[in-house]
Structure formats: C-alpha cells, structure tokens
N, C-alpha and C positions, 0 to 999 in steps of 0.2 A: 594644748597650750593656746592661750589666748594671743589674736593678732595684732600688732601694734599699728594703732590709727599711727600714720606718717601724714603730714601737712605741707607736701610738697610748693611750695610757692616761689613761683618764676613769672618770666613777663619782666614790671617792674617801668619807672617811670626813670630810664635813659637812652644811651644809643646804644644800650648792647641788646635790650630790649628781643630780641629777634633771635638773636644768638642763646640767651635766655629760657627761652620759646624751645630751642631746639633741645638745648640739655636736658630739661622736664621732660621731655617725649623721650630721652632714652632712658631715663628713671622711670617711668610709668612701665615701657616696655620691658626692661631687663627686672626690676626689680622682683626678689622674690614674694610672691603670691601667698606661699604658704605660712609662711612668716610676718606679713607685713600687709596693709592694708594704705594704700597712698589715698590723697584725696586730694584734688586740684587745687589750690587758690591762687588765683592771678591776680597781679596788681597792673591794669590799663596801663596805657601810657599816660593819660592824666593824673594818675595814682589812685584810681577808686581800688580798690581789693573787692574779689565776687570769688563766690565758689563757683568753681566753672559746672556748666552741666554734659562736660566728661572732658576728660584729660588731652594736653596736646598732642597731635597727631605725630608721627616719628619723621618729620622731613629734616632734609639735611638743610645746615643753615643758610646754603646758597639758596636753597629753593625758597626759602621761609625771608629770606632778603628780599630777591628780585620780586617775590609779592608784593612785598610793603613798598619798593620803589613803584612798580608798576599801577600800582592800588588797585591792583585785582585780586584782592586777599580774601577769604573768606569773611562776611558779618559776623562784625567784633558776637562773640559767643553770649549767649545769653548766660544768665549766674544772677545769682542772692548775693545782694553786699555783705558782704563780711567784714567783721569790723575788729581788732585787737584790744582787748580789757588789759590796761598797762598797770596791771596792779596781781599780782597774787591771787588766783581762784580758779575753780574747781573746771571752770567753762573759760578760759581764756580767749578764745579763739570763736565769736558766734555767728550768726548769717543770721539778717536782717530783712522781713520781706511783708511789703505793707500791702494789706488787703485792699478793695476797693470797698467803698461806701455802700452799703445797699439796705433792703430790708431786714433783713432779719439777725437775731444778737450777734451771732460769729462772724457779719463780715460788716464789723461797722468802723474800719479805717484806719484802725489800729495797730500798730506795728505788733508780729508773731516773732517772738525772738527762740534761736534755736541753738544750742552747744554743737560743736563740731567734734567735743571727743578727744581731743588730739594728746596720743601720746609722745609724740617726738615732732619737731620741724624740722624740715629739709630748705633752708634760704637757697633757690639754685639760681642767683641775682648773681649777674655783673653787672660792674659799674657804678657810678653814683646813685644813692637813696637806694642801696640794697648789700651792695659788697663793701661799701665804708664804714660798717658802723654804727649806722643809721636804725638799721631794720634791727640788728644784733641788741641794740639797744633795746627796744622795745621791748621783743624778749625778754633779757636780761629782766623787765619791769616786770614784766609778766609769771619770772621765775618757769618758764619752761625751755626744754631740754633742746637745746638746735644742733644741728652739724655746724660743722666750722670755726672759724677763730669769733674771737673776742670781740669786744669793741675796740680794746685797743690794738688788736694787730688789726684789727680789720682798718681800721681808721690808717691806721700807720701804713698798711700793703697799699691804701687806693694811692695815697699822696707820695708823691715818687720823691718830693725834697724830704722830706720829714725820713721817709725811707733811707735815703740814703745819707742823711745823715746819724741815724742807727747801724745801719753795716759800716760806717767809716769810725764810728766807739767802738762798734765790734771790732775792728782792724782788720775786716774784710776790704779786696781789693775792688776799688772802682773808677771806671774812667773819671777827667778830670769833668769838671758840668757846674755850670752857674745856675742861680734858682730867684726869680723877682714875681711882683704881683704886680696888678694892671696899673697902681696908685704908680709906683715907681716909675711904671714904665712911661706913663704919661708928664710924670711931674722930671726925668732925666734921663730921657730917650738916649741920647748921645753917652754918657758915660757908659750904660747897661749895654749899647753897641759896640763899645770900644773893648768892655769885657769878656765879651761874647768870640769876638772876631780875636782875641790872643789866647785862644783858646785852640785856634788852628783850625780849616777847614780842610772838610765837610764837616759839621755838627748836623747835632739832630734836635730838630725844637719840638716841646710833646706839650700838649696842658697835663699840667702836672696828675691831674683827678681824673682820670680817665683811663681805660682799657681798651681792648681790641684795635691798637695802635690808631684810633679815633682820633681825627686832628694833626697828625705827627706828620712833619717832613725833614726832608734831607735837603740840608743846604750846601750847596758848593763854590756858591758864588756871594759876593759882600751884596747881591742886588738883589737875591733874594732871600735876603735874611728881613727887613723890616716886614714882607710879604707873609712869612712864615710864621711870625713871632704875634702878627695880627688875626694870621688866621687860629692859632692855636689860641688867641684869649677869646674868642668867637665861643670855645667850649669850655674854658676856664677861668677863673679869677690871679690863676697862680700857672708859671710855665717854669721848666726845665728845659737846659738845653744843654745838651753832653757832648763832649766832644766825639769824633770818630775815630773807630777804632778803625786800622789797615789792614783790607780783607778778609776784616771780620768771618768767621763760625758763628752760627748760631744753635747755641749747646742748651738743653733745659733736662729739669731733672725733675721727677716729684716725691715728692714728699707727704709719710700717710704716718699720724700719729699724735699724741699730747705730748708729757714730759718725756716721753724716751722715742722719740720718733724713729723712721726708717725709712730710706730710700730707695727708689726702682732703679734703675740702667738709664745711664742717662742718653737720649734722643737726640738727634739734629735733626734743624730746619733749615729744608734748601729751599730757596723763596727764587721762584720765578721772576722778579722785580728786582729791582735794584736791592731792595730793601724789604722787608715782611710785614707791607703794610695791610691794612682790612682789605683791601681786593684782593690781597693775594692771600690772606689767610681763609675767606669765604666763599670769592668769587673765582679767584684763576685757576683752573684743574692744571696748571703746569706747577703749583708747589709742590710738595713734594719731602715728605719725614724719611727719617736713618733711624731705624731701633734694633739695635742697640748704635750708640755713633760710633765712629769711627777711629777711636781714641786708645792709647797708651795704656795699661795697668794701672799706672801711675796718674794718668788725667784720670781716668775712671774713680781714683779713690780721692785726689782734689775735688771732683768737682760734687761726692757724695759729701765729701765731709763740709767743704762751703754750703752746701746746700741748708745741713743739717744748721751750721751754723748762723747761715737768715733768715729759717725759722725761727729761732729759739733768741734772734734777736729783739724780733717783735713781739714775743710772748705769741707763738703759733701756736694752733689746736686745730687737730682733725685733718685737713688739708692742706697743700700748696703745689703750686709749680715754680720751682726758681729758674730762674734764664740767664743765661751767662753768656758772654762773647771772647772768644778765643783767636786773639790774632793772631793772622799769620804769619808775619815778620818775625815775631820776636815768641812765639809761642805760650803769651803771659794769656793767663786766662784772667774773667774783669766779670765782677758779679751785676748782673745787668738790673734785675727789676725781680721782688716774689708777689705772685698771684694767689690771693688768699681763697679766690673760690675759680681756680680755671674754667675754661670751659670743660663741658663735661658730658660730653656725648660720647657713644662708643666706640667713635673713631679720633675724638681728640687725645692731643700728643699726652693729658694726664692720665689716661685708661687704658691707652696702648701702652707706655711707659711699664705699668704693671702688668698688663696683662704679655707684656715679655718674659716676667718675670716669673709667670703661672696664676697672676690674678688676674680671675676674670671680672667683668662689670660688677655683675648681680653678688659678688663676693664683694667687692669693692665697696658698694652701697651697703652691704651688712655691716663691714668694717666700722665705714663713717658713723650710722647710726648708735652702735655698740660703744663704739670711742665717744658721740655725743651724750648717751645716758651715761657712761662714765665718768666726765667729766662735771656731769648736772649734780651726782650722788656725791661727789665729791666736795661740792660746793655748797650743800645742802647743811655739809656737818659745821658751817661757818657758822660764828657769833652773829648776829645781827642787831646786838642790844650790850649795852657797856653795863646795864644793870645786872 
C-alpha cells in the first residue's frame, strides 16, 4: 500500500510558536513510518513558510523556550519557501527555489517551482494565524484534507467571548465573565471597571485570542485590575475577564472524533502556582497531572458528556481538549474554555488522557488522519454549482 505524504506544518507566526515546535517533533517521532510519510513545513515567526530540511528535533517545550528567551537557539533551519495555491489543484502545496544567475541555460535566475505531493495536512499550530481559522481556511481554498476542526470552530475555540457565548445557547455551565475591546476600553474606562469589579474578586483577565494562558492574570486587588486589563490588550484587541471560581480543580477532558465523537478519562491539573499559568505549564517542573482525576462516577460521566457537548457546540472535527473548573465549596462544575488543536506532544494532558485509555500516540495520529480524509470525502460529495 502506498504511503500517505502528511504535510505536517507547525512553528507558525504567534507566542505559542515554540510549544508548536515541540508537538511536531512528537508527530515526526511517534508517527507511523509504515504507513505515512511526514514532511516538515514550517511557518517562521515572521510567517514566511519553507520546507524545512529535516523535521524538528524531539525537545521538550521547556527546553525549546528557554532557547528562544536565551537566544541561543539553533540557526533558524535552512528550507525552500513553500507557498500555498488557494485555489483547487493537483499541487496545492509547492516549494519555491530561485537559482542564481550565471552562464549557462539552467541556471539563468529563474525560479524552479516543485509539488510537495501532499496527501493530507497535519495544521500542529497554536494560537493565532494558525489555530483560528486562518490557516484552516486556506485549506479549505485549497480543498485539501487537514486534521482538525473547521474554520468555524476553529475561529469560534481561539476567541474565548464568542466561545462562550456558544456554550451559554448551548446551556452549558459557565462562570459569570464580562467581554470589551480596546475601542471601549479607551472610549469608558470607568463603567467597563465598575463592571468588572461586581463581578467579585479574584477575576481572571485573558486576551481573549490567545492560548497557553499568554497574557492572563489573576487579580485580587481593585489596584491591579487596570494593570492587568492593559497588559492583556498588549496581546489582544478583545479581553475576557471571568470571575473566580472558590478553590477551583482544574478538570480537562479530550475529545477525538467528527459527528459522533468520544471521550478519554478526564485529567487534573495541579499547578504549582497560584494559578496554571505558561510558566507553570512549560517551565515549572513542580506541576503536576492526575490521570485519571480524582472524581465521582457521576463527575466522570458530567464532565464526558459537557465535554461532548462544547464540541458539537462549535461544530468540532477531529480534536479537542475541554477544561473545566470544579469548585470546591459547592461542588458545581463550570465549563472553562475548548482547545481546538491542544498541545500535542506525548507527554501532553491530550495524549495522556488517551493513552490511559489504551491509546497510544502513533494510534492517535492514525485516528486524526483517517477522521481528516473522512471528513474531506464527505465533503466532496457537496453541490458547488446551483446549475
């Protein structure tokens, strides 16, 4: 049987950039060989896209951080730009590599354009201009087959208002949380704080477009709430601020599937920190998962079946991880935020999740695939013409 070219493409032009980096290195690693054929394409942090000339190395994402802060990372990797044909054709996907000028006919300056093949994409982007929508789109233009959701869940999982104004038509549970943008914030500072502050603290202010809790803090004081609200538009145009929940759990669950989805055993995260922010999800070795958590029959099959149900609010495909917060006082569980493309290395909480379950990675990665050309054939048999 012939191998399917996979067009793994990670990196990507945000802050998760790094974390990005690292999930492709456990795709290249676990994936199966005999079956599958991966090929690098990275998108710079400036967003040039290149075929890399060999796939990222398997470091864990703290190690792949402290390089990029320390800037003693290895030279950005050499690669052919590769470029995306957003139109329907045989070669979607080509690498672009311009000779130099010289004597004789074949090397007179010309750009050699080359197909990449690709029978399936693997988007392993978080963040903005890759897990929103963005990238999905192009695809979509392209009519080639990717893992993961849609444009529009993907658009819908990055933006946390939009989000959770979809679980709240679903009549899924969620803490209470006000939602503004920079226009407002500047043009009625004072109302948008009086809103904020009868909401009760601690609250948590997030730019709303972002992941790996990039930007987010915990406020407990009315003095550093204008601090908070400025550093979070620093990363976004739009912020979210939730109220807190009372000694909070930190409950997540994944989810692998299209229209009839299915769930792992859901996970805790005990965060080192006050709170599970990017240092402690990258950097602190004092965090710390529960697989399976620590939970009732009865939470176990809550927090499956919400999970199932913030998928399928966004119109999900292929992946997710939902996260939920379960207080303590009052034992109410509170559907927190879904991740349309988690991280995904083979020690993150969506790989373990399954692999408690008896899936392993390299099975995992079969799945996704097989769920994305199913999804593509499916769509195939669409009208496209009213004539």
């Amino acid at each position: 049987m012939k191998k399917l070219r996979v067009g793994v493409i990670y990196g990507g032009r945000s802050g998760e950039h790094e974390v990005s980096v690292t999930s492709a290195a456990s795709i290249f690693k676990y994936i199966d060989r005999g079956r599958y054929e991966p090929v690098p394409i990275r998108i710079e942090k400036d967003g040039r896209w290149t075929l890399a000339d060999r796939a990222p190395a398997a470091l864990s994402a703290s190690e792949v951080i402290q390089q990029a802060r320390l800037n003693v990372s290895r030279p950005p990797r050499a690669g052919r730009d590769t470029l995306l044909a957003a139109y329907p054709s045989d070669e979607t996907l080509i690498t672009v590599e311009r000779r130099a000028s010289g004597d004789s006919a074949e090397d007179d300056g010309r750009a050699v354009v080359t197909g990449l093949g690709l029978d399936v994409v693997f988007p392993v982007l978080h963040g903005p201009y890759g897990e929103d929508g963005t990238v999905q789109g192009l695809l979509e233009l392209a009519n080639v087959p990717y893992v993961g959701a849609g444009v529009l869940a993907s658009a819908a999982g990055m933006d946390k208002a939009v989000m959770k104004v979809l679980f709240a038509a679903r009549g899924l549970p969620v803490v209470a949380w006000r939602g503004f943008v920079r226009s407002e914030w500047e043009r009625d500072r004072d109302r948008i704080v009086g809103d904020v502050i009868a909401l009760g603290l601690p609250v948590f202010v997030k730019p709303a477009n972002l992941g790996s809790s990039v930007g987010i803090s915990k406020v407990k004081s009315d003095a550093e709430l204008i601090p908070a609200i400025e550093h979070a538009l620093e990363f976004d145009r739009k912020v979210v601020v939730e109220a807190g929940v009372v000694n909070a759990r930190e409950i997540e669950c994944a989810v692998l599937g299209n229209d009839d989805p299915t769930t792992s055993v859901p996970g805790e995260i005990i965060s080192a920190r006050e709170f599970y922010d990017y240092e402690a999800k990258y950097l602190d070795e004092g965090s710390r998962s529960v697989i399976p958590a620590d939970l009732t029959k009865e939470q176990v099959a809550e927090v499956q079946r919400l999970s199932i149900a913030a998928f399928q609010s966004i119109d999900g495909s292929g992946l997710s991880r939902v996260d939920f917060l379960l207080a303590g006082d009052t034992g109410r569980l509170y559907v927190n935020e879904i991740n349309t493309m988690p991280g995904f290395t083979s020690i993150s909480m969506y790989s373990k999740m399954w692999e408690a379950g008896g899936v392993s990675y390299a099975e995992l990665v079969d799945r996704l695939i097989q769920l994305a050309l199913s999804r593509h054939a499916e769509k195939q048999k669409l009208r496209t013409s009213a004539l």
